[in-house]
PQR file of N, CA, C, O and H, with PARSE charges and radii, in Angstrom:
ATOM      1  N   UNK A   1      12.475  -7.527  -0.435 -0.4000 1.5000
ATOM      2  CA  UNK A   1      12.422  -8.323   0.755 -0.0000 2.0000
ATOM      3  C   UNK A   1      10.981  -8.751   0.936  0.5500 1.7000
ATOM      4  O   UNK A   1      10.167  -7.841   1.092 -0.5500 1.4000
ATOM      5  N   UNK A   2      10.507 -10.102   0.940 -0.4000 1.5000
ATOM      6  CA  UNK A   2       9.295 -10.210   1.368 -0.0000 2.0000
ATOM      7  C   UNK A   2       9.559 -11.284   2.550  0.5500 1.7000
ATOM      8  O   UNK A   2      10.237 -12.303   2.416 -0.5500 1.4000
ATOM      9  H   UNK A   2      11.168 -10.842   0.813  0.4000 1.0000
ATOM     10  N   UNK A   3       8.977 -10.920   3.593 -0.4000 1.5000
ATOM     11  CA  UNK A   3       8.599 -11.840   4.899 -0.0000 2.0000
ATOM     12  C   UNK A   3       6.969 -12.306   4.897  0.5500 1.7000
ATOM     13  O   UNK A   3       6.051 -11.488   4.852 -0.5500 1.4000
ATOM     14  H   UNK A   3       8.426 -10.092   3.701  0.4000 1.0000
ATOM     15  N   UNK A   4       6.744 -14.091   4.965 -0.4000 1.5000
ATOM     16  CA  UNK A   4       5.597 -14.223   5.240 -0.0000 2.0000
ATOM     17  C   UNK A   4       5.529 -14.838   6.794  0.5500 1.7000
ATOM     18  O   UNK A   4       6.249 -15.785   7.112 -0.5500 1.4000
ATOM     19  H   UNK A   4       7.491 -14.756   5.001  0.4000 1.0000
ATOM     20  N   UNK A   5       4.505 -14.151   7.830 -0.4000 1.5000
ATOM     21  CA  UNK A   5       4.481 -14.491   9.230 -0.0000 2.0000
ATOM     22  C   UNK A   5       3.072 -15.211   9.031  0.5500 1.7000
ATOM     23  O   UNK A   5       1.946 -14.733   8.900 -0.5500 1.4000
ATOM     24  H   UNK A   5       3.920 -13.381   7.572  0.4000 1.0000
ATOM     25  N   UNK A   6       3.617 -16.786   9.059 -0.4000 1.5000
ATOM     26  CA  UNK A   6       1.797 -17.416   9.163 -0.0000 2.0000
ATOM     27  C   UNK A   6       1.341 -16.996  10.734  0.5500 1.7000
ATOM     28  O   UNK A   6       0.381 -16.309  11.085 -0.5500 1.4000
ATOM     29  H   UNK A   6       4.532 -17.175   9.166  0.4000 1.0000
ATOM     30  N   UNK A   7       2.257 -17.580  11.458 -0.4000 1.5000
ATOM     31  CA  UNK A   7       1.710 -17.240  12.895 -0.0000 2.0000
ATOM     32  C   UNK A   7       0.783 -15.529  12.921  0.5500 1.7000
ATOM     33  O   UNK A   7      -0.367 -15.507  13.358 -0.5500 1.4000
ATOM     34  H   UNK A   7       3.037 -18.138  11.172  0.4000 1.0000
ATOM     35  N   UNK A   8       1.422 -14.291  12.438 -0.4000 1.5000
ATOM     36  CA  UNK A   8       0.999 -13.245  13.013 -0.0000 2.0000
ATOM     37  C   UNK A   8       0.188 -13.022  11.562  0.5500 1.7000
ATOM     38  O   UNK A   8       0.299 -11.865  11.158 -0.5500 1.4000
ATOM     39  H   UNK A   8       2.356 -14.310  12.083  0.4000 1.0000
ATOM     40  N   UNK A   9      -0.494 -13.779  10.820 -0.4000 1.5000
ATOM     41  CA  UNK A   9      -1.139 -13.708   9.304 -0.0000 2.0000
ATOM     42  C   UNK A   9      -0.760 -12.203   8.751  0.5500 1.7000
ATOM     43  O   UNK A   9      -1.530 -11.242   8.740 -0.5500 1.4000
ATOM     44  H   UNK A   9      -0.584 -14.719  11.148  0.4000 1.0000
ATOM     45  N   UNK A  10       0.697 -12.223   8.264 -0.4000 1.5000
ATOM     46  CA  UNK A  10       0.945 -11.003   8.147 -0.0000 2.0000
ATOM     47  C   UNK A  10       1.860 -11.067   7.210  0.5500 1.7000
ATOM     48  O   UNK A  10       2.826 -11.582   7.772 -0.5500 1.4000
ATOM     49  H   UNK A  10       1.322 -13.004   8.272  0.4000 1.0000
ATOM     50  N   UNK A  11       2.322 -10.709   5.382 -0.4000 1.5000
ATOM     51  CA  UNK A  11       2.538 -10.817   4.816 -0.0000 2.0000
ATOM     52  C   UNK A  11       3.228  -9.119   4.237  0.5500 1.7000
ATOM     53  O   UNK A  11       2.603  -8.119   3.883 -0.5500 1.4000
ATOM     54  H   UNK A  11       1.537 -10.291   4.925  0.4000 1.0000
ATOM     55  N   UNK A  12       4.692  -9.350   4.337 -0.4000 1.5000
ATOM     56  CA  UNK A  12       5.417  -7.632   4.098 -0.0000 2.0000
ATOM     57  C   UNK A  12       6.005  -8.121   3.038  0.5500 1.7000
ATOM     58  O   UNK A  12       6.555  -9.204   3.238 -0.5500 1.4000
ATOM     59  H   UNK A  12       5.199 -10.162   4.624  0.4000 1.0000
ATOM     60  N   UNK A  13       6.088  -7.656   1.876 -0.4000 1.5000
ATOM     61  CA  UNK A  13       6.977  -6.853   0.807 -0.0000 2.0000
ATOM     62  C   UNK A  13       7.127  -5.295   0.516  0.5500 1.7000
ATOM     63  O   UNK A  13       6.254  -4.460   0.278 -0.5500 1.4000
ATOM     64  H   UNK A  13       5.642  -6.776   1.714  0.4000 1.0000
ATOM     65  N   UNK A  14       8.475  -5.170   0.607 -0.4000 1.5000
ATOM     66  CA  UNK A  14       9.257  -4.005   0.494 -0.0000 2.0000
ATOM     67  C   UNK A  14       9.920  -4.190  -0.770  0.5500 1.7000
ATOM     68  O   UNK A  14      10.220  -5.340  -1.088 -0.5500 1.4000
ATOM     69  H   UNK A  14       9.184  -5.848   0.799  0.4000 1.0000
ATOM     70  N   UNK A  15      10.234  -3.093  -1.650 -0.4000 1.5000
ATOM     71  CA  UNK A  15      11.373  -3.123  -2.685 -0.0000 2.0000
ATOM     72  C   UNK A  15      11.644  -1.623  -2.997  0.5500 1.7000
ATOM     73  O   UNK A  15      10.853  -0.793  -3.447 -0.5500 1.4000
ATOM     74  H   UNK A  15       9.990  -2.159  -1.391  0.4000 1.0000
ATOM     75  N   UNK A  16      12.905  -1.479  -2.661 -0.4000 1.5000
ATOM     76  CA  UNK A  16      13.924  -0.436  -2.864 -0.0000 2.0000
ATOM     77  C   UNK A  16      14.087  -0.276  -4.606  0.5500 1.7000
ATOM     78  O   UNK A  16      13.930  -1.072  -5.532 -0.5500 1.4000
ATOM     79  H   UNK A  16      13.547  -2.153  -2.295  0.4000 1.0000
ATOM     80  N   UNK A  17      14.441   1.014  -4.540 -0.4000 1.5000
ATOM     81  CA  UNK A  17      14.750   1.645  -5.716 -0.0000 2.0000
ATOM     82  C   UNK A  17      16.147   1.858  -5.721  0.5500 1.7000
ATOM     83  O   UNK A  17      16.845   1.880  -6.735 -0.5500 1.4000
ATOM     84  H   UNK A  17      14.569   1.661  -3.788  0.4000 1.0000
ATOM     85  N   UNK A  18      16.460   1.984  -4.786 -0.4000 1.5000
ATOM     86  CA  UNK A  18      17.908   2.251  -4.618 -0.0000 2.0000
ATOM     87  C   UNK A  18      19.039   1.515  -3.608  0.5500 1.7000
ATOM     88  O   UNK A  18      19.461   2.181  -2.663 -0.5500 1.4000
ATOM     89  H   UNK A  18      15.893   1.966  -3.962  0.4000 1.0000
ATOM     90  N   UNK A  19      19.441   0.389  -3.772 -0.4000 1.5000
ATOM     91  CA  UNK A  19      19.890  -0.722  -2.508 -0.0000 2.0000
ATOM     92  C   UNK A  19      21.366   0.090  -1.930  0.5500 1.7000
ATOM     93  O   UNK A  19      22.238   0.838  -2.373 -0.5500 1.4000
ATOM     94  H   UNK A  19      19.098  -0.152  -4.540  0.4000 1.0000
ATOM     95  N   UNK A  20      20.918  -0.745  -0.388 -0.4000 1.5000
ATOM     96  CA  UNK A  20      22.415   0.402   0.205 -0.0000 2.0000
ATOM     97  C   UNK A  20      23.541  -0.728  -0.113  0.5500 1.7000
ATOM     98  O   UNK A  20      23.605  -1.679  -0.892 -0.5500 1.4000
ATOM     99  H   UNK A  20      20.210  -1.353  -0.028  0.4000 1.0000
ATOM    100  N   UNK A  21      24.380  -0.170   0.847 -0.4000 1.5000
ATOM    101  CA  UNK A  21      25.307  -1.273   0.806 -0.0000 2.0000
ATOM    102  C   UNK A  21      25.574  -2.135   1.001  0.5500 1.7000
ATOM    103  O   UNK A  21      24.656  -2.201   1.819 -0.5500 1.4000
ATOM    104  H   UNK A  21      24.328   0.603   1.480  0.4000 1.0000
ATOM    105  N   UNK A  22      26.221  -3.487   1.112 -0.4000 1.5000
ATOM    106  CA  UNK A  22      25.761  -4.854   1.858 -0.0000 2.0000
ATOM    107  C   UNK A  22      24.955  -5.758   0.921  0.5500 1.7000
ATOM    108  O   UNK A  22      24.593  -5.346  -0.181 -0.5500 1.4000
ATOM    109  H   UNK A  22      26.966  -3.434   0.447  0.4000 1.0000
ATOM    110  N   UNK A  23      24.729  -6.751   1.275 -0.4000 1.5000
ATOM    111  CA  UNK A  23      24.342  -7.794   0.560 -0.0000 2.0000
ATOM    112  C   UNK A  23      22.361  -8.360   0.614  0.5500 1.7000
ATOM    113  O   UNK A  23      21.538  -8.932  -0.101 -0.5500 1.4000
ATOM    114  H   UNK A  23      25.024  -7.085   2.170  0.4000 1.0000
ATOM    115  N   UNK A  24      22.438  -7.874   1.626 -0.4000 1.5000
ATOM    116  CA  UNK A  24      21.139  -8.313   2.395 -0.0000 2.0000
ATOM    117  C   UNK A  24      20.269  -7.178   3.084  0.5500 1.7000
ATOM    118  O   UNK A  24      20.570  -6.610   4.134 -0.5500 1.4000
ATOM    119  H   UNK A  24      23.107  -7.409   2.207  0.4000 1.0000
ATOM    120  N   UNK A  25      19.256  -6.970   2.396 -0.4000 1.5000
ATOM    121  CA  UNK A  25      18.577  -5.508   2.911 -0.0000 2.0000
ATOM    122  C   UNK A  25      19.606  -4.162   3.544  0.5500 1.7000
ATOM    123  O   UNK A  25      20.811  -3.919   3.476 -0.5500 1.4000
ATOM    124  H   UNK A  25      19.012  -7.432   1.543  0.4000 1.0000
ATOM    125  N   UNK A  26      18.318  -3.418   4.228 -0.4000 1.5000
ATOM    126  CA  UNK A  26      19.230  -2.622   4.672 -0.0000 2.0000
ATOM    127  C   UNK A  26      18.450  -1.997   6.035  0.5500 1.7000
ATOM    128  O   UNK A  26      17.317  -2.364   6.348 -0.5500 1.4000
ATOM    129  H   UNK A  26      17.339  -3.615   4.284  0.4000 1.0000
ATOM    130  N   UNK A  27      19.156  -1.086   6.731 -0.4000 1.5000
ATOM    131  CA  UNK A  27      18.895  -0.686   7.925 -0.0000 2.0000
ATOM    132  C   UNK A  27      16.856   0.167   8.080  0.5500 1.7000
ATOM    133  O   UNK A  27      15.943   0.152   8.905 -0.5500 1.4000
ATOM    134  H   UNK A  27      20.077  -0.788   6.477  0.4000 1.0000
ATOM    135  N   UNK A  28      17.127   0.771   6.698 -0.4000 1.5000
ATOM    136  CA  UNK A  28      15.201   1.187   6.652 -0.0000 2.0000
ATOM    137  C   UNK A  28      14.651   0.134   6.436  0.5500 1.7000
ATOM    138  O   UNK A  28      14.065  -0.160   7.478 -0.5500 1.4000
ATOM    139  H   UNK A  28      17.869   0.784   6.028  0.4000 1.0000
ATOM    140  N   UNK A  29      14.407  -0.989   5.330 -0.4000 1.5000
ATOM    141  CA  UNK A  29      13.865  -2.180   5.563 -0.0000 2.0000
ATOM    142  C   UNK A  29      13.464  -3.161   6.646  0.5500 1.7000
ATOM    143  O   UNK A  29      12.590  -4.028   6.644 -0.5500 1.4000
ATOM    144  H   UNK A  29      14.883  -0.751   4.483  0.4000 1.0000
ATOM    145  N   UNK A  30      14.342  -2.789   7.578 -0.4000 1.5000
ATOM    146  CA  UNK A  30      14.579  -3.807   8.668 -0.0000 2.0000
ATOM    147  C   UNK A  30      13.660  -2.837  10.008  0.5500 1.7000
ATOM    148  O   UNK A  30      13.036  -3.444  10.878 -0.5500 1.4000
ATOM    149  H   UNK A  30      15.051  -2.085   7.580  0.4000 1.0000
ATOM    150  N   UNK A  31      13.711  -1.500   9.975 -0.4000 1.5000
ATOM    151  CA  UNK A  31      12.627  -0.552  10.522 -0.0000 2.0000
ATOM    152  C   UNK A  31      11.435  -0.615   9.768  0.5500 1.7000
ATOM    153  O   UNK A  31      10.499  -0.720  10.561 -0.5500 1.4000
ATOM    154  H   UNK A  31      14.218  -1.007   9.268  0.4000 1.0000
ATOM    155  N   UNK A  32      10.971  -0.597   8.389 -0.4000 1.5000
ATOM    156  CA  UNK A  32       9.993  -0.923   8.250 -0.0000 2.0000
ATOM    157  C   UNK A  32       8.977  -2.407   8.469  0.5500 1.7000
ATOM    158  O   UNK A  32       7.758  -2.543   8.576 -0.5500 1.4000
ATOM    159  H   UNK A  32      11.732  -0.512   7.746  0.4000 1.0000
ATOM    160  N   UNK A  33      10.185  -3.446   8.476 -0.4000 1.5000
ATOM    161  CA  UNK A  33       9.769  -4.591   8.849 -0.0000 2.0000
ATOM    162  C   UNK A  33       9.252  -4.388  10.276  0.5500 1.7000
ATOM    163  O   UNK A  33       8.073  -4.668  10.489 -0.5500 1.4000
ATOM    164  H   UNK A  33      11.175  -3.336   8.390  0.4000 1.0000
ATOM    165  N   UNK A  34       9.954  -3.967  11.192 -0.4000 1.5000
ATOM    166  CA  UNK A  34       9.451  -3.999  13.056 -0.0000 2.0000
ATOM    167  C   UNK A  34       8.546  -3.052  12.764  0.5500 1.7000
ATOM    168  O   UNK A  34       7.480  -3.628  12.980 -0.5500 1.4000
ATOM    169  H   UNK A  34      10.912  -3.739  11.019  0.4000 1.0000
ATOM    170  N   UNK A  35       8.255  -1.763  12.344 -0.4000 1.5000
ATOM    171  CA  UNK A  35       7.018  -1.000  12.627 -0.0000 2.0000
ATOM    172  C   UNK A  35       5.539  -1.656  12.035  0.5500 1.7000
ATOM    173  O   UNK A  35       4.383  -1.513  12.434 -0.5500 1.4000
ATOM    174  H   UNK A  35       9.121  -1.295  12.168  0.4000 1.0000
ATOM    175  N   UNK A  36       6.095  -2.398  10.957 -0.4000 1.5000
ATOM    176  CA  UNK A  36       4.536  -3.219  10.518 -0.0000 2.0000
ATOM    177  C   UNK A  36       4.367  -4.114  11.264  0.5500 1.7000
ATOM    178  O   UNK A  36       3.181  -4.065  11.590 -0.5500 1.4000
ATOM    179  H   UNK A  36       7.034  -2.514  10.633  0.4000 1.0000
ATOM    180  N   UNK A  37       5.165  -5.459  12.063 -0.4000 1.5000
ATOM    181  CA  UNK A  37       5.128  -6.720  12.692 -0.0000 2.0000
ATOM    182  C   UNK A  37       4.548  -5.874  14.162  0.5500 1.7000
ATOM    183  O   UNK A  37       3.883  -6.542  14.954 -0.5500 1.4000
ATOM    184  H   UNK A  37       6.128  -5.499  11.799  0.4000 1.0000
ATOM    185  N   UNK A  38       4.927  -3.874  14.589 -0.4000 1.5000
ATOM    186  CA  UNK A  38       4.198  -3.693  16.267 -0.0000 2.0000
ATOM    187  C   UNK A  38       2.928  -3.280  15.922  0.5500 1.7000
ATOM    188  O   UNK A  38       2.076  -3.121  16.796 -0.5500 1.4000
ATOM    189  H   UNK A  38       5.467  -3.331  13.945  0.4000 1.0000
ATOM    190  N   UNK A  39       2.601  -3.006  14.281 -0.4000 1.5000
ATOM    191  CA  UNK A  39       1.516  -2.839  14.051 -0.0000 2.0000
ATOM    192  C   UNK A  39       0.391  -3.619  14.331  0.5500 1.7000
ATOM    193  O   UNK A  39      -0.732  -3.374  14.772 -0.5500 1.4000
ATOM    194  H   UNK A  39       3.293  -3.135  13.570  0.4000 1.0000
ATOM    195  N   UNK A  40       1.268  -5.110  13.783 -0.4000 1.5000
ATOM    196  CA  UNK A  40       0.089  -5.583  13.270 -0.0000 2.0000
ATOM    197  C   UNK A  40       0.127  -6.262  14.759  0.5500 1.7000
ATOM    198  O   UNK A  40      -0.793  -7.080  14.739 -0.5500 1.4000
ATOM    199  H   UNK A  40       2.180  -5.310  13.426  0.4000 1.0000
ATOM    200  N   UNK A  41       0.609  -6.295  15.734 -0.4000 1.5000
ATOM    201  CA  UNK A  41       0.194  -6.857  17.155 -0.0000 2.0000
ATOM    202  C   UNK A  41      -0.543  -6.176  17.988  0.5500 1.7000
ATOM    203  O   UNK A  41      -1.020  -6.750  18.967 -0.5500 1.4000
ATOM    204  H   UNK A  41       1.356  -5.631  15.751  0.4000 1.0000
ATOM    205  N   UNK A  42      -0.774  -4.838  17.760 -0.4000 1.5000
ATOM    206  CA  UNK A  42      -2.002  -3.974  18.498 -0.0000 2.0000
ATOM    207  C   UNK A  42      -3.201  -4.289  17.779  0.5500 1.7000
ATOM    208  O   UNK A  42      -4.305  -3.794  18.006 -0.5500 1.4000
ATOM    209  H   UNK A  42      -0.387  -4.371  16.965  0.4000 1.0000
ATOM    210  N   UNK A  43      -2.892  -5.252  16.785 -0.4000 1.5000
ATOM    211  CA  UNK A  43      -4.950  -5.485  16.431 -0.0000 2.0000
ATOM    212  C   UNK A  43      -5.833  -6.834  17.025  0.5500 1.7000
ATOM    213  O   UNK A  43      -7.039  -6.932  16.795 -0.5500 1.4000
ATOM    214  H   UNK A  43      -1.996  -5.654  16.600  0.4000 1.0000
TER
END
């Protein structure tokens, strides 16, 4: 999964070793995505 945020200049790639189920990420990806995007708004 990579998200690029020009607005918040903030650039996430994630990659699993092991994909869950479903087609499209998964439920930790999608927590690691929001804990980096409240990160990166306290700077």
């Amino acid at each position: 999964m990579v998200v690029n945020d020009l607005d918040r200049r903030i650039t996430f790639v994630y990659v699993m070793n092991r994909m869950a189920d479903g087609l499209i990420g998964s439920d930790r990806s999608d927590a690691y995505l929001k804990v980096t995007f409240d990160a990166g708004s306290t700077l």
